[in-house]
PyMOL Python script that loads the backbone (N, CA, C, O; Angstrom):
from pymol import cmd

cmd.read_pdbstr("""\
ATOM      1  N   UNK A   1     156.689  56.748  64.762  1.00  0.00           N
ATOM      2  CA  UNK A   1     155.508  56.101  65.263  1.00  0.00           C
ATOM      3  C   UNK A   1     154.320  56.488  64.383  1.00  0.00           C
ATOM      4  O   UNK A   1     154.115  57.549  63.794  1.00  0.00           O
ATOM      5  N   UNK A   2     153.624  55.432  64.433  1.00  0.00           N
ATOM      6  CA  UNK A   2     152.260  56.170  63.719  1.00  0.00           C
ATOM      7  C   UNK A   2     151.159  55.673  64.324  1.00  0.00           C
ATOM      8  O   UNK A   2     150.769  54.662  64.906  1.00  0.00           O
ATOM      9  N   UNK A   3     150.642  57.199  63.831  1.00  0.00           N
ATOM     10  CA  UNK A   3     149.475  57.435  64.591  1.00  0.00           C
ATOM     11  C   UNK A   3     148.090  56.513  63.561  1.00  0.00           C
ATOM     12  O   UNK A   3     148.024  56.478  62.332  1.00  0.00           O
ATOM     13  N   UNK A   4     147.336  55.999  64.345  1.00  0.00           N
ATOM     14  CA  UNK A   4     145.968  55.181  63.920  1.00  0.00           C
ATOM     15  C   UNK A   4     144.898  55.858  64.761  1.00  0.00           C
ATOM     16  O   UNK A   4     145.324  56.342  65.809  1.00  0.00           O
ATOM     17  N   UNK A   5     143.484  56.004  64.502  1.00  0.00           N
ATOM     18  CA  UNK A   5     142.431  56.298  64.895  1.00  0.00           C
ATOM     19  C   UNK A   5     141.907  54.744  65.054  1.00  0.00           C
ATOM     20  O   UNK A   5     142.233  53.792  64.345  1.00  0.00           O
ATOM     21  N   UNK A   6     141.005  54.747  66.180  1.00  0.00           N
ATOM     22  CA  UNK A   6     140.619  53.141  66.931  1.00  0.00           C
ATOM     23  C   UNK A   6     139.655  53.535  67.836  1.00  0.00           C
ATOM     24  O   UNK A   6     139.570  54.539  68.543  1.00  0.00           O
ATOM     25  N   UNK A   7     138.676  52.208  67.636  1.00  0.00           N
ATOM     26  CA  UNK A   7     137.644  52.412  69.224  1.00  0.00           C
ATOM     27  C   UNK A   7     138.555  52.066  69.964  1.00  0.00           C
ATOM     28  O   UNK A   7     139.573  51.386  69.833  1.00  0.00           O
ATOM     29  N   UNK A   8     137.890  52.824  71.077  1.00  0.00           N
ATOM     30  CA  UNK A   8     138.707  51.978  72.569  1.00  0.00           C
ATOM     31  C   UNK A   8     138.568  50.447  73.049  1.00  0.00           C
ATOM     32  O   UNK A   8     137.843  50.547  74.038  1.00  0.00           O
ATOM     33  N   UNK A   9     138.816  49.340  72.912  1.00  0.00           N
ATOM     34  CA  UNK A   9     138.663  48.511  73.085  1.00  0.00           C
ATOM     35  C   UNK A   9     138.451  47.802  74.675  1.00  0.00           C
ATOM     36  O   UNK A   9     138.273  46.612  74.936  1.00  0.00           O
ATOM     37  N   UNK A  10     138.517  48.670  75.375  1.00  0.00           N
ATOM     38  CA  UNK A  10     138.083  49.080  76.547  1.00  0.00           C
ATOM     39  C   UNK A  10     136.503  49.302  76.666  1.00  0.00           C
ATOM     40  O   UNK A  10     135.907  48.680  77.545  1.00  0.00           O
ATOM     41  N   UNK A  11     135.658  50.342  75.640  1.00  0.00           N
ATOM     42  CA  UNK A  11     134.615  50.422  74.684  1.00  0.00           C
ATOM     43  C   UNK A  11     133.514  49.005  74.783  1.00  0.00           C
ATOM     44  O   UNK A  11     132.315  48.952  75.058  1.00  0.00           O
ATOM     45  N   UNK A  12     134.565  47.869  74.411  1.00  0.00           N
ATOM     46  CA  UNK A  12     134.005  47.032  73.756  1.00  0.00           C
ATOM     47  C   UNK A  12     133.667  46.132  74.791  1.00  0.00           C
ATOM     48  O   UNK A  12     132.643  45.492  74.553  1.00  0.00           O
ATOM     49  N   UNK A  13     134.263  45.871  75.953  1.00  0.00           N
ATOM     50  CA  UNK A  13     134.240  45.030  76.711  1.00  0.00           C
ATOM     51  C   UNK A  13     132.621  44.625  77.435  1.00  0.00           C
ATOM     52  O   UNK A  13     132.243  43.455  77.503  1.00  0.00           O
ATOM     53  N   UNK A  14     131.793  45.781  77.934  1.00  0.00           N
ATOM     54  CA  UNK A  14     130.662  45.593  77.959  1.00  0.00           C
ATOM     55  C   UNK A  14     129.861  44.173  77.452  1.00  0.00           C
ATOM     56  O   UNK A  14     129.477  43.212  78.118  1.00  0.00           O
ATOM     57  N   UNK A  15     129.776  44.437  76.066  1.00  0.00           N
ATOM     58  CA  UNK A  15     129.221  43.336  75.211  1.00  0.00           C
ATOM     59  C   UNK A  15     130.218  42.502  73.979  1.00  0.00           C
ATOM     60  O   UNK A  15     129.784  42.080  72.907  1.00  0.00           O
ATOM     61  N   UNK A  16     131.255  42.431  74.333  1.00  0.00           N
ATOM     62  CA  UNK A  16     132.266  41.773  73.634  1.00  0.00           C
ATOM     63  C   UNK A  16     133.082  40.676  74.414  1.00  0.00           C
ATOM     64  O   UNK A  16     133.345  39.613  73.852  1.00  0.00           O
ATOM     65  N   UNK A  17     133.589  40.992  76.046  1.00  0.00           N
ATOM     66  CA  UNK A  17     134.050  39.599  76.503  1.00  0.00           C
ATOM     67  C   UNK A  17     133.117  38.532  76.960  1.00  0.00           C
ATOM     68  O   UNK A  17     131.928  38.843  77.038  1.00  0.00           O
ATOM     69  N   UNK A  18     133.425  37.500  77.227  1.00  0.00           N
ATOM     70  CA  UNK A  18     133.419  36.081  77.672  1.00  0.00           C
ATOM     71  C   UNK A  18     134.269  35.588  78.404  1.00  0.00           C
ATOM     72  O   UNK A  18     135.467  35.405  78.187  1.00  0.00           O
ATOM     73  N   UNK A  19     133.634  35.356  79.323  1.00  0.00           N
ATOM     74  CA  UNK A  19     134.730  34.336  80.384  1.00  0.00           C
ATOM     75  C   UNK A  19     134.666  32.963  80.391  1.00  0.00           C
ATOM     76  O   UNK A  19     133.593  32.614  80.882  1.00  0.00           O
ATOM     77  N   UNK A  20     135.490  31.841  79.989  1.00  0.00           N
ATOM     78  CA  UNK A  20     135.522  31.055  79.645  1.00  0.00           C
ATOM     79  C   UNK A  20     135.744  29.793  80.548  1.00  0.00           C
ATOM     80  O   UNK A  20     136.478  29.086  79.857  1.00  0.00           O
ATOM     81  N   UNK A  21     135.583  29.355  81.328  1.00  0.00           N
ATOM     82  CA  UNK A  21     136.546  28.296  82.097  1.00  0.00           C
ATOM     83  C   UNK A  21     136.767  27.032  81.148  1.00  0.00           C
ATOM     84  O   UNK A  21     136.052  26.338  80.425  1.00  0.00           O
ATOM     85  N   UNK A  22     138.346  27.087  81.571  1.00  0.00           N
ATOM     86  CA  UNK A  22     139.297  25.614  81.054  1.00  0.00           C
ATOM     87  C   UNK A  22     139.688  25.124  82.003  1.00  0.00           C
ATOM     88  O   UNK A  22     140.403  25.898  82.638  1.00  0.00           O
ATOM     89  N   UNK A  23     139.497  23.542  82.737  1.00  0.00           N
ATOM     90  CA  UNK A  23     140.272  23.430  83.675  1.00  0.00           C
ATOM     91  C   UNK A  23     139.540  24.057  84.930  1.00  0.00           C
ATOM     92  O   UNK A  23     138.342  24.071  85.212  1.00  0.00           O
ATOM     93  N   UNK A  24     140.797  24.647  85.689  1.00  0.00           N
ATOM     94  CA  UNK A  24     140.763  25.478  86.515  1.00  0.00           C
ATOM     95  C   UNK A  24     141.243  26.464  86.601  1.00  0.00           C
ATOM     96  O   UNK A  24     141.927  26.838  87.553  1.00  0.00           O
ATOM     97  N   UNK A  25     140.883  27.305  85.264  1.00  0.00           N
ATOM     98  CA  UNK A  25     141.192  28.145  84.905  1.00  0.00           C
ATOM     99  C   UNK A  25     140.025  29.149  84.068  1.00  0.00           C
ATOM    100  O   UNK A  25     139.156  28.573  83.414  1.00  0.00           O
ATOM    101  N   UNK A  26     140.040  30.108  84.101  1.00  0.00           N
ATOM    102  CA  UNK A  26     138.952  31.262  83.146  1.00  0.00           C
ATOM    103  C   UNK A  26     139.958  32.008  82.116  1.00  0.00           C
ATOM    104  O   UNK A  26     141.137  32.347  82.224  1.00  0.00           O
ATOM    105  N   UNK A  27     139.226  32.097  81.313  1.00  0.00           N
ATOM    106  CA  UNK A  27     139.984  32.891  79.982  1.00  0.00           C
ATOM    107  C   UNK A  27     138.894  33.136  79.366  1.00  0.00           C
ATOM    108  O   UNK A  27     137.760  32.658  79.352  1.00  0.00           O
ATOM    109  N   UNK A  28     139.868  34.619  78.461  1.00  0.00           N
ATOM    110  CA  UNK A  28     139.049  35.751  78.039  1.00  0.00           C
ATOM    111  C   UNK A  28     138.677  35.305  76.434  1.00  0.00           C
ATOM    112  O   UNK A  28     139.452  34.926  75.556  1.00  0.00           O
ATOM    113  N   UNK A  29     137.425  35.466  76.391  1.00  0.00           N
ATOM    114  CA  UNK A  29     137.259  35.235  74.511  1.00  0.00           C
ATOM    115  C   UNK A  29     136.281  36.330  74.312  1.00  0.00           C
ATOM    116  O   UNK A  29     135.450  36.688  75.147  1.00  0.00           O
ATOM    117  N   UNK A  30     136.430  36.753  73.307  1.00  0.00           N
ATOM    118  CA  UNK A  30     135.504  37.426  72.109  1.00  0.00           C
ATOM    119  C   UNK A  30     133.743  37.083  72.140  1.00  0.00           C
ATOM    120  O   UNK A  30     133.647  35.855  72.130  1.00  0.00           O
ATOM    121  N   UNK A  31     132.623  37.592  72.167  1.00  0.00           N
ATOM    122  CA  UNK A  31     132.048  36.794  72.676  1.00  0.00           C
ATOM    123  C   UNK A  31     131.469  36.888  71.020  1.00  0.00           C
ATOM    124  O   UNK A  31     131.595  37.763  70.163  1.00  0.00           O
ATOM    125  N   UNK A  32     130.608  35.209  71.028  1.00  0.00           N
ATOM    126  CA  UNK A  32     130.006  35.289  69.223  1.00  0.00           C
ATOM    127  C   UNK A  32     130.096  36.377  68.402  1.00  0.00           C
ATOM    128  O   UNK A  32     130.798  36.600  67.416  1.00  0.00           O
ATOM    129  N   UNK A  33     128.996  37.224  69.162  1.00  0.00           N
ATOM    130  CA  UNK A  33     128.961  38.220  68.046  1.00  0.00           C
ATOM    131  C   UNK A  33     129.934  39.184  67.237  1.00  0.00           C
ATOM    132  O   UNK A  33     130.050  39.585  66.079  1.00  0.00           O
ATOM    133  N   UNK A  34     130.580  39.344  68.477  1.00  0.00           N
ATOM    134  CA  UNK A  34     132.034  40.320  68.578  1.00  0.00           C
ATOM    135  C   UNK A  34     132.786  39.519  67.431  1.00  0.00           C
ATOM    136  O   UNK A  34     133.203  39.945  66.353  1.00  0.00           O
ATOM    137  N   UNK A  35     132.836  38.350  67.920  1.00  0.00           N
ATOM    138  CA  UNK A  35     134.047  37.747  66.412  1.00  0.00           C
ATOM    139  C   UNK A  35     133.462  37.560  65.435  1.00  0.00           C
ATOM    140  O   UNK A  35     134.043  37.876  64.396  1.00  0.00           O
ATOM    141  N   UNK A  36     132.074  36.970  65.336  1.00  0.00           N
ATOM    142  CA  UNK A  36     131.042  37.596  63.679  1.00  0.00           C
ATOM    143  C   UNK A  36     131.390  38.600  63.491  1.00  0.00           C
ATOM    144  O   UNK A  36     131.537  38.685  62.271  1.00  0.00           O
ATOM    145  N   UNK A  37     131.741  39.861  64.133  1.00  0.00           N
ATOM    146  CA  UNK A  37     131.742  40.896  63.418  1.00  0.00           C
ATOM    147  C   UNK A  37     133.205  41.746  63.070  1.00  0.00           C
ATOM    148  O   UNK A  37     133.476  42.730  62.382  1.00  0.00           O
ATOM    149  N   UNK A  38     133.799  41.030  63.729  1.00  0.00           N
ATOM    150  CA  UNK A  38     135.177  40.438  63.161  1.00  0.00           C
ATOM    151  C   UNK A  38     135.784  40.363  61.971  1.00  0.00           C
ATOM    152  O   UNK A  38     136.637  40.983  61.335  1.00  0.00           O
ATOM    153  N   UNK A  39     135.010  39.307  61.841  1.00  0.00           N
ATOM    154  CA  UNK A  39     135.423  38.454  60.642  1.00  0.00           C
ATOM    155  C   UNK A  39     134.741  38.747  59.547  1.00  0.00           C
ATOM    156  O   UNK A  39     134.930  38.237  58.442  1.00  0.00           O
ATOM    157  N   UNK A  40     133.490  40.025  59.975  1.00  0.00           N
ATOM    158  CA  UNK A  40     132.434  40.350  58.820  1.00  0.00           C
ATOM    159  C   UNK A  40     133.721  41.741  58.072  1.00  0.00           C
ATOM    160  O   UNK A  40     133.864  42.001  56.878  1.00  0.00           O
ATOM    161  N   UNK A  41     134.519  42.437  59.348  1.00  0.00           N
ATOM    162  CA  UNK A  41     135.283  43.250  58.759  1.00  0.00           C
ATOM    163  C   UNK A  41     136.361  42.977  57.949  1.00  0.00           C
ATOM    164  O   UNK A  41     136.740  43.577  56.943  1.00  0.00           O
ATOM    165  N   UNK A  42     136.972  41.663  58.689  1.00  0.00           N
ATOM    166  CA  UNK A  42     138.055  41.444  57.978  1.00  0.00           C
ATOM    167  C   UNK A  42     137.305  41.157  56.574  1.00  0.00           C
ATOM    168  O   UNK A  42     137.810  41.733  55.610  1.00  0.00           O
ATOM    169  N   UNK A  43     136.320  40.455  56.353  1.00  0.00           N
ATOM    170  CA  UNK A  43     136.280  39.761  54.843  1.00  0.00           C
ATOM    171  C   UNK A  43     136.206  41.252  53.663  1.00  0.00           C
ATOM    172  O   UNK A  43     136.542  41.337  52.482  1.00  0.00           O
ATOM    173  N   UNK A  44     135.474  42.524  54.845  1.00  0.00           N
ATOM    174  CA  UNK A  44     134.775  43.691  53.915  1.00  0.00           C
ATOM    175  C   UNK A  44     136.556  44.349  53.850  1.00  0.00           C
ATOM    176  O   UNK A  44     136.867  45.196  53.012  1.00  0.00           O
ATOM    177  N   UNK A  45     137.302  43.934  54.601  1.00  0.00           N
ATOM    178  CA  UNK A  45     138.904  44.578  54.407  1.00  0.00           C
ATOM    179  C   UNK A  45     139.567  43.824  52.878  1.00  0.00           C
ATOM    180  O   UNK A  45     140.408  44.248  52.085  1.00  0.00           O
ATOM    181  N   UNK A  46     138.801  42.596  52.905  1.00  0.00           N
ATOM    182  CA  UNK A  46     139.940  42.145  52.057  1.00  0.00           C
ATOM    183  C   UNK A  46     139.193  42.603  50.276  1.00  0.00           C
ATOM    184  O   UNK A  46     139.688  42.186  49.229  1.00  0.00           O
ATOM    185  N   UNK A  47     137.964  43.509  50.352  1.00  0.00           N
ATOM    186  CA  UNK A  47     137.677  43.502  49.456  1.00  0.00           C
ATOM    187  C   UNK A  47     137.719  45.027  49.225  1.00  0.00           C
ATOM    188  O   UNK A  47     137.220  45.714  48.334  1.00  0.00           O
ATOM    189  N   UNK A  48     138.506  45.362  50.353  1.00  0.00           N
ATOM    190  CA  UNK A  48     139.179  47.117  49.903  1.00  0.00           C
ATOM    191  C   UNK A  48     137.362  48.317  50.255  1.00  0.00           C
ATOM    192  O   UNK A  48     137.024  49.405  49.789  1.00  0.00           O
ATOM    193  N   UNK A  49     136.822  47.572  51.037  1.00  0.00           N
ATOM    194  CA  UNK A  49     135.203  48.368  51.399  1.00  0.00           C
ATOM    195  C   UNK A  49     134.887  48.650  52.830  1.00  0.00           C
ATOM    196  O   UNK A  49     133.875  48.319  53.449  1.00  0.00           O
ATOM    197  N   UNK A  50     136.168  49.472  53.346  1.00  0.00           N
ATOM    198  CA  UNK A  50     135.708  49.529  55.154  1.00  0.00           C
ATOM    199  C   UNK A  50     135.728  51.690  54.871  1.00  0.00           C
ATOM    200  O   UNK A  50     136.469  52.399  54.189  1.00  0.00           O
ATOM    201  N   UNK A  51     134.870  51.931  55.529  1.00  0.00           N
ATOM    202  CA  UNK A  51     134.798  52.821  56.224  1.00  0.00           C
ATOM    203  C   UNK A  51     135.702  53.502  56.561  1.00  0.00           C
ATOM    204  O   UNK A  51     136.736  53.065  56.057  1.00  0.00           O
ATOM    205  N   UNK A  52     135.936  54.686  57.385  1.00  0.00           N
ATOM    206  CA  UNK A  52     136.939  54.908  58.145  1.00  0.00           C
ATOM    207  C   UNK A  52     136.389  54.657  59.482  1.00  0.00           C
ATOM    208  O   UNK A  52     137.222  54.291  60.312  1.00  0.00           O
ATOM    209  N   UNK A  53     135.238  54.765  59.857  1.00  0.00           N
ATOM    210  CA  UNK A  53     134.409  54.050  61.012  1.00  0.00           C
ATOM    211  C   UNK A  53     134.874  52.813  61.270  1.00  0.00           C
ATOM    212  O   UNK A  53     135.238  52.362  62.356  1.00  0.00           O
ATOM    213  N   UNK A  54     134.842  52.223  60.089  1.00  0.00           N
ATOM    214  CA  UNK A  54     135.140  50.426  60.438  1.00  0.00           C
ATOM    215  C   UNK A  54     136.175  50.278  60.215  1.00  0.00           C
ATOM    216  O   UNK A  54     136.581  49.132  60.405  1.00  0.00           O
ATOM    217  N   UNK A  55     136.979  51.103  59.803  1.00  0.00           N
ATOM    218  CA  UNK A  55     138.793  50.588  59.841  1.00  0.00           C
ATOM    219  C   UNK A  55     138.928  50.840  61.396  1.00  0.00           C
ATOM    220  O   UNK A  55     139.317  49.918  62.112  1.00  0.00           O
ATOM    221  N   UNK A  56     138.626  52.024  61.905  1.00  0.00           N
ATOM    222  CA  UNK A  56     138.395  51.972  63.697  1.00  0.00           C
ATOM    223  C   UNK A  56     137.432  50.671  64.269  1.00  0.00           C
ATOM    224  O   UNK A  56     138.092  49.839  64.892  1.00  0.00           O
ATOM    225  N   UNK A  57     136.480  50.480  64.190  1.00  0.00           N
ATOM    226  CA  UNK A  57     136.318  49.363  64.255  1.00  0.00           C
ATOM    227  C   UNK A  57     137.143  48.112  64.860  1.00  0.00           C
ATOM    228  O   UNK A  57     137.562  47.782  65.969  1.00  0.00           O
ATOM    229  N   UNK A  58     137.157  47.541  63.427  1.00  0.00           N
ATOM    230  CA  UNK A  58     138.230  46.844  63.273  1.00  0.00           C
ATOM    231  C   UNK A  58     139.535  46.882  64.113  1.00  0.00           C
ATOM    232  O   UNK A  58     139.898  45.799  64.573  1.00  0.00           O
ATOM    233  N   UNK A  59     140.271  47.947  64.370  1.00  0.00           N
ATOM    234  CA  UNK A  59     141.229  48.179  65.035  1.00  0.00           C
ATOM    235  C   UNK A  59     141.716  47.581  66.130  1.00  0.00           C
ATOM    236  O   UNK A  59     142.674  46.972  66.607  1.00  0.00           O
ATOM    237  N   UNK A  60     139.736  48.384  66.485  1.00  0.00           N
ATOM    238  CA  UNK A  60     139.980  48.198  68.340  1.00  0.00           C
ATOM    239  C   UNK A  60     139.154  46.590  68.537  1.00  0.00           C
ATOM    240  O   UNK A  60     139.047  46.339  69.738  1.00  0.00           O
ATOM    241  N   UNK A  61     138.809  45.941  68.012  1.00  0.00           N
ATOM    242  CA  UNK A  61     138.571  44.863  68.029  1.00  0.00           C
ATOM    243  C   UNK A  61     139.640  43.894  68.327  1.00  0.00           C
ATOM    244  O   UNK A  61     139.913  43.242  69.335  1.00  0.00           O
ATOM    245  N   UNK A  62     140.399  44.030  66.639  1.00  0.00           N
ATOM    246  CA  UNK A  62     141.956  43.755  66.547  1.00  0.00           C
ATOM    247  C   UNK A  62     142.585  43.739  68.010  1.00  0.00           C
ATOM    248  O   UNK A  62     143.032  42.703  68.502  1.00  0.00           O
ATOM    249  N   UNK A  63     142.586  45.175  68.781  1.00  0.00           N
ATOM    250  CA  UNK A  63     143.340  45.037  69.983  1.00  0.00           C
ATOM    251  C   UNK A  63     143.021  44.676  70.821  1.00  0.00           C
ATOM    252  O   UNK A  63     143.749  44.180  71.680  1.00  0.00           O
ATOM    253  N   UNK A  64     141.635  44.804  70.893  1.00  0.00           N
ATOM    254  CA  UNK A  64     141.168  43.932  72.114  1.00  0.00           C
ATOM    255  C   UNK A  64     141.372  42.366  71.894  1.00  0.00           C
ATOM    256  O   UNK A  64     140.779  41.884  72.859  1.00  0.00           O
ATOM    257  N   UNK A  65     141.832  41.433  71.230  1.00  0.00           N
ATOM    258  CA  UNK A  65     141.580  40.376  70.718  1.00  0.00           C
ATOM    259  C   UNK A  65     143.237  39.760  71.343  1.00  0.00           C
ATOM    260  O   UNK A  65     143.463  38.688  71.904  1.00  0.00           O
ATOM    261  N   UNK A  66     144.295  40.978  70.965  1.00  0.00           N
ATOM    262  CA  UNK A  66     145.464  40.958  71.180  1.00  0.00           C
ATOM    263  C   UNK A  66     145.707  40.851  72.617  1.00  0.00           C
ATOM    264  O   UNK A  66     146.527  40.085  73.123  1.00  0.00           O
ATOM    265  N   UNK A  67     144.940  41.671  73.252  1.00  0.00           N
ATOM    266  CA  UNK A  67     144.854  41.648  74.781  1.00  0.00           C
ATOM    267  C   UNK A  67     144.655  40.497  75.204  1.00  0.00           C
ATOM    268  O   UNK A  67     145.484  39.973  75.949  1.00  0.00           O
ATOM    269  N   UNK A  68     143.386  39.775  74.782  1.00  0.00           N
ATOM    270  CA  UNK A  68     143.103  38.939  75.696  1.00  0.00           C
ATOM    271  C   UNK A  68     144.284  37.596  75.327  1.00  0.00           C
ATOM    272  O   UNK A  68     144.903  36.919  76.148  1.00  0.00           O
ATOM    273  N   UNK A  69     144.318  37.526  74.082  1.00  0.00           N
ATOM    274  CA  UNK A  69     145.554  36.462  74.358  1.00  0.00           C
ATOM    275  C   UNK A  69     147.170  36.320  74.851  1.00  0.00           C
ATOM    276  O   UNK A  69     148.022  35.432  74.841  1.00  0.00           O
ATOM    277  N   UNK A  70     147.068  37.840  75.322  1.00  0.00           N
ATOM    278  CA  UNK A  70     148.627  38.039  76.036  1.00  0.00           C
ATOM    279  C   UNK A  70     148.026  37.592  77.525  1.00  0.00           C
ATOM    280  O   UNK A  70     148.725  36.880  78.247  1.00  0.00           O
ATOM    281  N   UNK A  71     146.572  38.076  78.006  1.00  0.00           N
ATOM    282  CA  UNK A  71     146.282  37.863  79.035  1.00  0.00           C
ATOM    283  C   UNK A  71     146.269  36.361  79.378  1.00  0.00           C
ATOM    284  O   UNK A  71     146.608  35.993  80.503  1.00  0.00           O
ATOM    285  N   UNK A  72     145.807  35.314  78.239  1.00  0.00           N
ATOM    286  CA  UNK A  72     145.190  34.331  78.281  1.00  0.00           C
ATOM    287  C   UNK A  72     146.895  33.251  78.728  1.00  0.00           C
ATOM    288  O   UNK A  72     147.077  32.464  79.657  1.00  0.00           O
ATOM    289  N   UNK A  73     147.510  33.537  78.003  1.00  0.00           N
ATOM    290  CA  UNK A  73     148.751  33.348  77.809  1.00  0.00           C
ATOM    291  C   UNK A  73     149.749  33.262  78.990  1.00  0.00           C
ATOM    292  O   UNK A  73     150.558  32.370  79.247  1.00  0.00           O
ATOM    293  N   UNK A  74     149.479  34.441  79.656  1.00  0.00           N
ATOM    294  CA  UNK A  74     150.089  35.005  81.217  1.00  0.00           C
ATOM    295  C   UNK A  74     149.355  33.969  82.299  1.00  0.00           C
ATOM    296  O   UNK A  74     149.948  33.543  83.290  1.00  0.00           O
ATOM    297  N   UNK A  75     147.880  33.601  81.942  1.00  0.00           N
ATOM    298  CA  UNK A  75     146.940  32.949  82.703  1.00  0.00           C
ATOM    299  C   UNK A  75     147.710  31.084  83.073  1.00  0.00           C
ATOM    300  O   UNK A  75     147.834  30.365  84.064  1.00  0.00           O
ATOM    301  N   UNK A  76     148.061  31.001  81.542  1.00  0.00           N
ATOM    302  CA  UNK A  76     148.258  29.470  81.267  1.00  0.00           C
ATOM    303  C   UNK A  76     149.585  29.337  81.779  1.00  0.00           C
ATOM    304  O   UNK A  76     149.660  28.551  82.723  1.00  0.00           O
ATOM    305  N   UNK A  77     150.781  29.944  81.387  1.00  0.00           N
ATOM    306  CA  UNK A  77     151.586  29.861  82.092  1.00  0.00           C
ATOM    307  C   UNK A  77     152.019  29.600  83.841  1.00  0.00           C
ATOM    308  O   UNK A  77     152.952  28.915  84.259  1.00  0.00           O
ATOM    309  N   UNK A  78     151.152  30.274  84.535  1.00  0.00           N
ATOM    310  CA  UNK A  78     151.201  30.736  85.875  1.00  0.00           C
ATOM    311  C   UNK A  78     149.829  29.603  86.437  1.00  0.00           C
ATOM    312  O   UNK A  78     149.371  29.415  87.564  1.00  0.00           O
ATOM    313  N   UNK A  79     149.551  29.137  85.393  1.00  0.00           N
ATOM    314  CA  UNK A  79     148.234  28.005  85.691  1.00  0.00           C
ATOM    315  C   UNK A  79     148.664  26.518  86.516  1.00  0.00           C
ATOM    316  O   UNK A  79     149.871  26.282  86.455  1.00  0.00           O
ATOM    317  N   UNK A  80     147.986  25.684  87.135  1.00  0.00           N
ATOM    318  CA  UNK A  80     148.779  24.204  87.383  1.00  0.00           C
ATOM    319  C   UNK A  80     148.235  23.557  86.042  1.00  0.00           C
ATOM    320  O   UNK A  80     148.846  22.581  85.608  1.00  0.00           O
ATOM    321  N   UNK A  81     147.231  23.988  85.419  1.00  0.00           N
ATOM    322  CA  UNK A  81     146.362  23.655  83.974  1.00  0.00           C
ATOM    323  C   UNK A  81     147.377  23.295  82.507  1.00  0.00           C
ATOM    324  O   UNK A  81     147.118  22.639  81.498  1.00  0.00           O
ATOM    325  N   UNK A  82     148.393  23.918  82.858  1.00  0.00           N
ATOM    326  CA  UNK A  82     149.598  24.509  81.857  1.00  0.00           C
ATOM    327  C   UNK A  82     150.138  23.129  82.191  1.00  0.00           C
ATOM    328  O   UNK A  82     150.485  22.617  83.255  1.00  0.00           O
ATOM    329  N   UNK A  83     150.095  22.650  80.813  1.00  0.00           N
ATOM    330  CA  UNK A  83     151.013  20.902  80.870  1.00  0.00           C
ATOM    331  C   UNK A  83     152.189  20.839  80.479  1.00  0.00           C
ATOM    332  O   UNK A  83     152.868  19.817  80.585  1.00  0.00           O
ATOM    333  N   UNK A  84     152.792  22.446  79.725  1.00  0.00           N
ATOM    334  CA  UNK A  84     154.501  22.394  80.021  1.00  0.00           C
ATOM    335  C   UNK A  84     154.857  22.635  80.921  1.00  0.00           C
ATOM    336  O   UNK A  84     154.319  23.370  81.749  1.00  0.00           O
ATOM    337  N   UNK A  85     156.038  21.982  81.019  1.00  0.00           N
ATOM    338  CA  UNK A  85     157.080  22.703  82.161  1.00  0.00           C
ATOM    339  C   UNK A  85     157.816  23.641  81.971  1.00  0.00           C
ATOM    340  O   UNK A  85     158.890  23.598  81.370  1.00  0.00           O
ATOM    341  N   UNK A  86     157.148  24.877  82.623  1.00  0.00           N
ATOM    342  CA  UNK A  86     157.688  26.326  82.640  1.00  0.00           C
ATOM    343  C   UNK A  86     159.318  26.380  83.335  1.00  0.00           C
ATOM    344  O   UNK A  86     159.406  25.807  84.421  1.00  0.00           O
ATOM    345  N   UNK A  87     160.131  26.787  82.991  1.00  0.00           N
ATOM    346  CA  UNK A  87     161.295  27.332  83.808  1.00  0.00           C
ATOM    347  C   UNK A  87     160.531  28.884  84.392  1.00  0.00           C
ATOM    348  O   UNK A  87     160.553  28.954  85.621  1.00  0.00           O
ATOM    349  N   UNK A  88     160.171  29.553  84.005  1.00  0.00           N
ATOM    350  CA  UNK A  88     159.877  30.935  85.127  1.00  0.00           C
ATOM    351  C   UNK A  88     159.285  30.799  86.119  1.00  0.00           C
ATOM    352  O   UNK A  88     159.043  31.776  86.827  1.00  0.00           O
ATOM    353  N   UNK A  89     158.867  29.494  86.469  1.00  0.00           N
ATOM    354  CA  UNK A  89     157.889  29.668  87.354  1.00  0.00           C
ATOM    355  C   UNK A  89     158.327  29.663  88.718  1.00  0.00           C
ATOM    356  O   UNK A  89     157.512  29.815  89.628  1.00  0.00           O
TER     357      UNK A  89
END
""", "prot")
cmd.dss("prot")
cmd.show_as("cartoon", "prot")
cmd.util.cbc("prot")
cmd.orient("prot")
């Protein structure tokens, strides 16, 4: 296993989610700034110039981002919003 250093993305939630309604449904997004700053890391990643601050950063962003679309995902499924037809349901 390996070990990574990360904000808590838990941390972030304060001023980073958005609740979204689709439907009849709410889902979780990133809110502007949070993904500006995102995408300000990824671009400073791809040019080999992060921090070790902002590789944490980044991380916990990263996971929080991961979260919400497993959440978002779990949401749509279990949704009447969801226009496939699920077998689990």
């Amino acid at each position: 296993m390996i070990t990574q250093t990360m904000v808590q993305p838990s941390s972030l939630l304060p001023v980073g989610m958005d609740i979204v309604p689709l439907g009849d449904v709410f889902l979780f997004h990133l809110t502007d700034e949070l993904q500006d700053r995102l995408e300000n890391l990824l671009e400073q990643k791809k040019c080999d110039r992060l921090s070790n601050e902002q590789v944490a950063e980044l991380e916990g962003i990263t996971e929080l981002s991961r979260i919400f679309t497993l959440i978002n995902a779990q949401i749509a499924e279990k949704s009447s919003y969801c226009s496939l037809e699920c077998d689990m349901r």
